[in-house]
N, C-alpha and C positions, 0 to 999 in steps of 0.2 A: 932540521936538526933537532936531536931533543933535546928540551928543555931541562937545565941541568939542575937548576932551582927546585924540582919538584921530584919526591924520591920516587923510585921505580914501585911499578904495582907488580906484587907479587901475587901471579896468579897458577894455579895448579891445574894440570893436565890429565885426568880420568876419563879413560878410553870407554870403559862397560865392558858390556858383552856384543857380543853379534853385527849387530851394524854400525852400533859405537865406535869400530875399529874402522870406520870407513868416511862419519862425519861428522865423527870431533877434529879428529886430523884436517880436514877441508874446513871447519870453521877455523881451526888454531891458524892456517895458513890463510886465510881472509882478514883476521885479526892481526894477523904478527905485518902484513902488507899495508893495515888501515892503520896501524900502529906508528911505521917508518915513516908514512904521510903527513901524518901529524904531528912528528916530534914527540910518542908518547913511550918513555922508558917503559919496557914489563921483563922481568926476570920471569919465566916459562919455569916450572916444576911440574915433571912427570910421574905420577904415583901410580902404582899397583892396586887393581880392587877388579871385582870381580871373580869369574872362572878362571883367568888369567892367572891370577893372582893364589886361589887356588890352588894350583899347579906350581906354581912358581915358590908360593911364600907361606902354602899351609891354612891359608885362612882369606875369605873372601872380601874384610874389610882389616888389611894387617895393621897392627898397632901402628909400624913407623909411620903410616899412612895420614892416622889422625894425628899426630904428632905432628907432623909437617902442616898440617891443614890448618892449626891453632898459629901458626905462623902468619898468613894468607892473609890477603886482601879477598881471595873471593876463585871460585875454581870452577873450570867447565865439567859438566860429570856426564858421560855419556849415559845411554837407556845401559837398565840392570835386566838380567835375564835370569832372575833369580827361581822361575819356576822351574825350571832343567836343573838346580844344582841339587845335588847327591845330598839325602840326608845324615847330619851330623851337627855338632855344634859349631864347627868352624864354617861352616859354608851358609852363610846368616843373609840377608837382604840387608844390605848398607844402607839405603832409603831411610828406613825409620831412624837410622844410629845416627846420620849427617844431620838429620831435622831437629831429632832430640839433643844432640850433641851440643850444636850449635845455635838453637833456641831460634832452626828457619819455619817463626808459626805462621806465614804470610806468604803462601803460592802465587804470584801476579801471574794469570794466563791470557792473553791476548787476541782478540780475535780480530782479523780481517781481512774485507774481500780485497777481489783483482781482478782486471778483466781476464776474460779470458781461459781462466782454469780450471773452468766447471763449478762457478759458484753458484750456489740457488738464491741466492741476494746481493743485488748491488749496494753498493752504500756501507757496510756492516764496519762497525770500530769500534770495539766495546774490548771491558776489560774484569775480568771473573777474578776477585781476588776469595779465595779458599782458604778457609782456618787448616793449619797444617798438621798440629800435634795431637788434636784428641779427636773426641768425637767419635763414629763406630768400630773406625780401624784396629783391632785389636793387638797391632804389633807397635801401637805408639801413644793409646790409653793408660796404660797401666806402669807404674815403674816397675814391677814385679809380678809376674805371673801373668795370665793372659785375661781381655776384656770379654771373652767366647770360651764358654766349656760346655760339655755336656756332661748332667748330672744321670743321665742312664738312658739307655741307646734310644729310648721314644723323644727325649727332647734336649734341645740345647738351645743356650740362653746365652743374646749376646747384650750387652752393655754398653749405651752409651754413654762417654764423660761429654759435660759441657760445663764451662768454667767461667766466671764474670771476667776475671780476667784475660782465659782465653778469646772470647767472646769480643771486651776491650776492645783489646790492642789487633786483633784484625779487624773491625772497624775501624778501629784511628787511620790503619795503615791505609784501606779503602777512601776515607773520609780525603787525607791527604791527597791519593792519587786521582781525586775529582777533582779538588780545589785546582789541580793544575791540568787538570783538562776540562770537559765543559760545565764542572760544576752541576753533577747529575749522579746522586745515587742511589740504588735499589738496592734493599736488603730481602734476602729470602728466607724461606722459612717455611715451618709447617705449624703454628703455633696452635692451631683450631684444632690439632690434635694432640700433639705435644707439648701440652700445655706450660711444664716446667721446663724445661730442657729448649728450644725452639722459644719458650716466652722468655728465657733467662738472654739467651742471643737477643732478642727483639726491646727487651728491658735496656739493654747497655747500647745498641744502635741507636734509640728513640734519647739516652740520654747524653749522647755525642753530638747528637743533631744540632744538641741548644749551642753547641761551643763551632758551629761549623755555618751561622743565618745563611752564608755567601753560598753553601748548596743547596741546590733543590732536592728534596728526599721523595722517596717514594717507599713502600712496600709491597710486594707478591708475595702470593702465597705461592710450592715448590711446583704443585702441580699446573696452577694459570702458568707459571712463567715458564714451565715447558714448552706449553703452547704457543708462549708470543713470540719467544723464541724461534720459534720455526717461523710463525706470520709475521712478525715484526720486529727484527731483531735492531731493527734501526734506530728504535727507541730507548734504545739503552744506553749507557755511556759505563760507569762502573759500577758491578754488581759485587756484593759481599754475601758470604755466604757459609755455613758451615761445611766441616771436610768431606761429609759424602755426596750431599749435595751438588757442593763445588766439581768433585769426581766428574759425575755423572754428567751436568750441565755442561760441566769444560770441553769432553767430546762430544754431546749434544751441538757443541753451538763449533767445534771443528767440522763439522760434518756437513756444516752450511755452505763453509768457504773454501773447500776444495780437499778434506779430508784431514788425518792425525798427521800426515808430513807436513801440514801449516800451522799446528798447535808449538807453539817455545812458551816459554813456563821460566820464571825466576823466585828462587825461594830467597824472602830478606824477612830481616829480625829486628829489633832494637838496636842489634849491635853494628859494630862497620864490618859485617860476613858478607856475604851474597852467593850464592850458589847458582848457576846457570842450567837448565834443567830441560831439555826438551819432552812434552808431558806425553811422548809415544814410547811402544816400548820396544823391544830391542829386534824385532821381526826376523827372527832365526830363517825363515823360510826362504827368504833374498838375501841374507846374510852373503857376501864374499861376489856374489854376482853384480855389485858396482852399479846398480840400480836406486839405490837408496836416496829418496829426500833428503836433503839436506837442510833447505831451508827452516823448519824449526831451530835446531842446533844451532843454525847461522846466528838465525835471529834471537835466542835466547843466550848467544855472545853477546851480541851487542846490545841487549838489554842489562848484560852485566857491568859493560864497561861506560855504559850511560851513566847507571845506579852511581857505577862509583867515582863517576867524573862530578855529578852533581855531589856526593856526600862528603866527596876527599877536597871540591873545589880545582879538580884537577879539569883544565878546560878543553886540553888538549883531547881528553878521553874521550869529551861531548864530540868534541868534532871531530872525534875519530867513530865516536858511533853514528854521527848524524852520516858520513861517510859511505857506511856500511851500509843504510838504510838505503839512501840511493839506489847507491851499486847493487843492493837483492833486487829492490822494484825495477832495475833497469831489467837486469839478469830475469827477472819472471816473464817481461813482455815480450822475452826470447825462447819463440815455442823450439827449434833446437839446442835450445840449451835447456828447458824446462824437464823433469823427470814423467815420465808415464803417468803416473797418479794423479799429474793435476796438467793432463792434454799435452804432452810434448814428446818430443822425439830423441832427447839429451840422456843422459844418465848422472853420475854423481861428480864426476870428472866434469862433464864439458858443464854442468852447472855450476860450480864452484870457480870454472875458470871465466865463464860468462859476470863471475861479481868481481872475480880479482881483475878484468878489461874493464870495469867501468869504473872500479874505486877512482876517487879524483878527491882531490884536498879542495 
């Protein structure tokens, strides 16, 4: 029964684009199932964004949308398919406006293996936390105007911001998510070349370290840890890193453990937000044919309702994600219920129903 003492989490429901429509819906019903086991209240909100949205409401990320979101404990957002929309001002990439909006500078992306799936490492658990807000991306640098222009058609010049405080507060957040795991973190970088920008990151991780003795630190530079990456990804625990970096690395190091359908991604801030994100994108080309992964989406649910069980104290939430965890791992060692991409014979459907048979309180 739920727990009557503890208020309902209000969490919001954003479909995307393309396969979004296929496994959000299968995470929201894994969740709303891990939810009723646990006793854990959630009040569901369905918002419009996207091509959908679009069509529907004139604009790709409509006002009431964010308006609603400022209310929220924290919302699933399916993949954006935002290279197909029609040029105009209303049909914008939501992405950068959620991050900036809501101040998510902290990508937590997860990596790990399982038998079975076509991993090329056994062993692997690590966890790529990526600065989210500045850095080369030039649609979330700048308050105004863009960080890439071209000053005449021979060259174009893009900018990177990096900020002490950007810098900071995603190391803090990295620093944190060691301390509660094995106390192991890498920072990366490129400082041997970018000396200001890459040394100003390396300046505020190396002065975190004094307020953190209980971890063990380390540093790489971008290019070795590509490489160990692939040789030894087992030595890692949580890496921090800047945003294009983080980009790059985060599918680098999906690619080990059975491809972008095992990438989930959680965007968290200083504040009590969280945003659920799985870090693939919206794959138009299986769109509607019921193929689709799942497991990212799944699992970057229930990295939201972790987040918020631990922040709110809500305990029910833990043991509604600790739940969830199970039930995927059980659901994965089931090559008919597993999707093509990572060896199985299942699709979105019998995968999703494979985690709702094993959920168990």
């Amino acid at each position: 029964m739920t727990n009557q003492s503890i208020p309902s989490l209000r969490i919001g429901i954003l479909d995307g684009d393309d396969i979004g429509h296929e496994i959000v819906p299968a995470s929201v019903d894994i969740a709303r199932a891990a939810a009723e086991l646990h006793g854990v209240a959630i009040d569901w909100h369905r918002l419009p964004i996207g091509a959908r949205a679009l069509q529907t409401h004139g604009h790709t990320l409509p006002p009431g949308t964010l308006e609603t979101l400022r209310t929220l404990d924290g919302w699933l957002l399916g993949p954006i398919g935002h290279r197909a929309y029609p040029k105009g001002p209303n049909a914008i990439n939501p992405h950068p406006i959620l991050r900036k909006t809501f101040n998510l500078f902290a990508n937590v992306r997860p990596t790990r293996s399982y038998p079975d799936i076509g991993c090329l490492h056994d062993g692997v658990d690590l966890v790529i936390v990526r600065e989210n807000n500045e850095g080369f991306q030039p649609d979330r640098n700048m308050v105004a105007g863009s960080g890439e222009f071209r000053p005449n058609d021979e060259v174009t010049l893009s900018v990177r911001v990096i900020t002490r405080t950007g810098s900071r507060r995603v190391a803090r957040a990295a620093f944190e998510l060691a301390r509660q795991r094995r106390k192991h973190l890498t920072y990366v970088h490129k400082d041997t070349v970018f000396k200001l920008g890459c040394g100003m990151f390396v300046e505020e991780c190396r002065k975190l370290a004094e307020e953190y003795p209980d971890v063990r630190v380390d540093d790489v530079i971008v290019d070795t840890f590509a490489m160990r990456l692939v040789r030894d990804p087992q030595s890692f625990d949580v890496v921090v890193t800047t945003n294009m970096f983080g980009d790059i690395l985060s599918d680098e190091a999906a690619g080990l453990v059975g491809g972008l359908g095992m990438a989930p991604g959680l965007c968290i801030g200083d504040g009590d937000i969280a945003m659920a994100q799985a870090t693939h994108g919206s794959a138009p080309d299986i769109a509607g044919q019921g193929i689709a992964n799942p497991y990212a989406m799944i699992e970057s649910t229930r990295m939201l309702f972790d987040w918020l069980g631990h922040s709110r104290g809500n305990e029910g939430a833990v043991r509604m994600a600790a739940s969830m965890s199970r039930a995927t791992t059980a659901a994965l060692a089931d090559r008919a219920a597993r999707t093509g991409d990572i060896r199985g014979s299942g699709n979105t459907v019998a995968f999703t129903q494979a985690v709702l048979r094993n959920l168990s309180a």
